[in-house]
N, C-alpha and C positions, 0 to 999 in steps of 0.2 A: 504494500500500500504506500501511495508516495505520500509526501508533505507530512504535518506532524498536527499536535493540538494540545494544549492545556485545560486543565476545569477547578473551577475552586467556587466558593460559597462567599458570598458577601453576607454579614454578619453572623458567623457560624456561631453556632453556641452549645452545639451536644457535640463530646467529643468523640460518641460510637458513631452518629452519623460522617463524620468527618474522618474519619480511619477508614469506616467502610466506601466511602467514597475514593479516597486515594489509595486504595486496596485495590478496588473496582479500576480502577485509569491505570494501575499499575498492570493488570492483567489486557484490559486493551490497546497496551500500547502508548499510554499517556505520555509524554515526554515532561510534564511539570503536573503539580498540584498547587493549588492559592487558598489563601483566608483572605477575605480584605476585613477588617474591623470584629476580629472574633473576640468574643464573650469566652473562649478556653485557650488555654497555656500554650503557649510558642509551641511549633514541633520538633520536638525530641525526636521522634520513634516511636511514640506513647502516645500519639493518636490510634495508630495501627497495630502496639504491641503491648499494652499495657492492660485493655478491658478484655481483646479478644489475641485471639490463635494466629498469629501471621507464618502463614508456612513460604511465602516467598519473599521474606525479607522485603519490604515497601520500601522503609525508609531507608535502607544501603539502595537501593534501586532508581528512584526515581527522585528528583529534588520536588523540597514543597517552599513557599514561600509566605511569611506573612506580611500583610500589609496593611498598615495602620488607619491609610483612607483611601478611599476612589480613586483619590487624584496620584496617591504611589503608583497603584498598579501598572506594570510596565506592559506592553505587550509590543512584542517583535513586529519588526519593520515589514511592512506588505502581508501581515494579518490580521483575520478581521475578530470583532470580538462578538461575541454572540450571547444575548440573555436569554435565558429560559423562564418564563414567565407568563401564568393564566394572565393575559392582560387581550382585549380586543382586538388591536392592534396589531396581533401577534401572529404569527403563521403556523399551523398545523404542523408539525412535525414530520407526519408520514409526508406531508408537499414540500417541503423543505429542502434543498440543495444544497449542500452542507462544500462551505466552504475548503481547498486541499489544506489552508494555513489556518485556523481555529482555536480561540479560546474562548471556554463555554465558561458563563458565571450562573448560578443558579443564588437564587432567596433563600435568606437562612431560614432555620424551623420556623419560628415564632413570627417573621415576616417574608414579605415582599425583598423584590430587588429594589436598592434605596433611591431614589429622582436621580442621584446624582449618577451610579451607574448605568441606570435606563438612559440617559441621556450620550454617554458612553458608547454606548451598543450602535455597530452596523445592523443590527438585526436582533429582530425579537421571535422566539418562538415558543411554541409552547405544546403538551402534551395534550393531546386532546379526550380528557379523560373526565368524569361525570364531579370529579372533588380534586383540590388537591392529595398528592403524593408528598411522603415522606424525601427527602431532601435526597440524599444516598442514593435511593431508587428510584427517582428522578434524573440521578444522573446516571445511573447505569441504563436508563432506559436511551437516554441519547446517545451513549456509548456505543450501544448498540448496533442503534438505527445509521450511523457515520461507519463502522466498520461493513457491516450489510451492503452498505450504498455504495462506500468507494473501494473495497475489499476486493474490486473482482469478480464477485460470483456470479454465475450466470442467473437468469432468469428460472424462478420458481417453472415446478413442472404446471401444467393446465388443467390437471385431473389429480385427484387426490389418489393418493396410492402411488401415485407412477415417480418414478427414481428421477432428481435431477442430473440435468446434464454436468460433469465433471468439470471441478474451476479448472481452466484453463492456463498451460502452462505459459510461463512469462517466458517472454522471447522477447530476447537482448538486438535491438537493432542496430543495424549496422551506421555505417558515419554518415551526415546527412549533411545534403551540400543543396541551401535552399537558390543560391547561383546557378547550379546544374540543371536544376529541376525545373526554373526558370528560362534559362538558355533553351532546355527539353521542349516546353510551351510554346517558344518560340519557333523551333522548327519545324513544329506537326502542322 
């Protein structure tokens, strides 16, 4: 899968939802985790290893970051940031085109994403689901839906029961010379 992605909680305040969350990015491939203005303890390790069972070592693995306000939060050059948030506004998830470069901030338990991050955000989306979700599971659900999408896989079978078709092997191409191809246009 090309490009990378970030996720973290604006105003986190339980520290099982936040362990299992950068548990969760840990196992798909998250390249960072974030706090912005959390209500529990800097990260040790002891988000991930201290209430619960971490068998893949999170915190040697993956860096997490806190950040005191909105306006810290750093996010890399030609990436976009993306809220997750029931708000109107907001785009369904499953219709969503998940950017290659991505950091996802999700609302802490107790609230919403703050004005100041909504204002932040290239994009707002949101679960489309009958209540809110717990915070963790929230973000494992977008975790998800972004590997599914840009992972490669083919297309679901049409009939239930029937085997999909095999992800497809990557094939490394060869040197690409956009002058030649060019020049090529020009001759036919």
């Amino acid at each position: 899968m090309r490009g990378y992605f970030g996720i973290g909680i604006d105003n986190a305040s339980k520290r099982g939802n936040m362990g299992n969350l950068i548990r969760t990015a840990h196992a798909f491939g998250a390249s960072f985790a974030f706090a912005v203005n959390p209500k529990i303890v800097a990260h040790t390790g002891e988000y991930v290893t201290k209430d619960y069972v971490d068998t893949s070592k999170t915190a040697n693995n993956i860096p997490f970051f806190n950040y005191e306000s909105v306006a810290e939060v750093e996010i890399p050059q030609g990436c976009q940031l993306v809220g997750v948030e029931i708000d109107d506004d907001a785009v369904d998830l499953p219709s969503f085109k998940h950017p290659t470069q991505a950091v996802y901030v999700l609302g802490g338990e107790r609230s919403s994403l703050s004005e100041e991050m909504k204002a932040r955000c290239n994009s707002l989306i949101k679960i489309p689901t009958k209540f809110s979700l717990n915070v963790a599971t929230a973000g494992a659900i977008v975790m998800y839906d972004r590997h599914r999408v840009l992972g490669g896989y083919p297309d679901r079978p049409l009939m239930t029961g029937r085997k999909p078709e095999p992800k497809p092997e990557h094939v490394h191409g060869g040197v690409r010379s956009r002058r030649a191809e060019r020049k090529l246009k020009q001759d036919v």
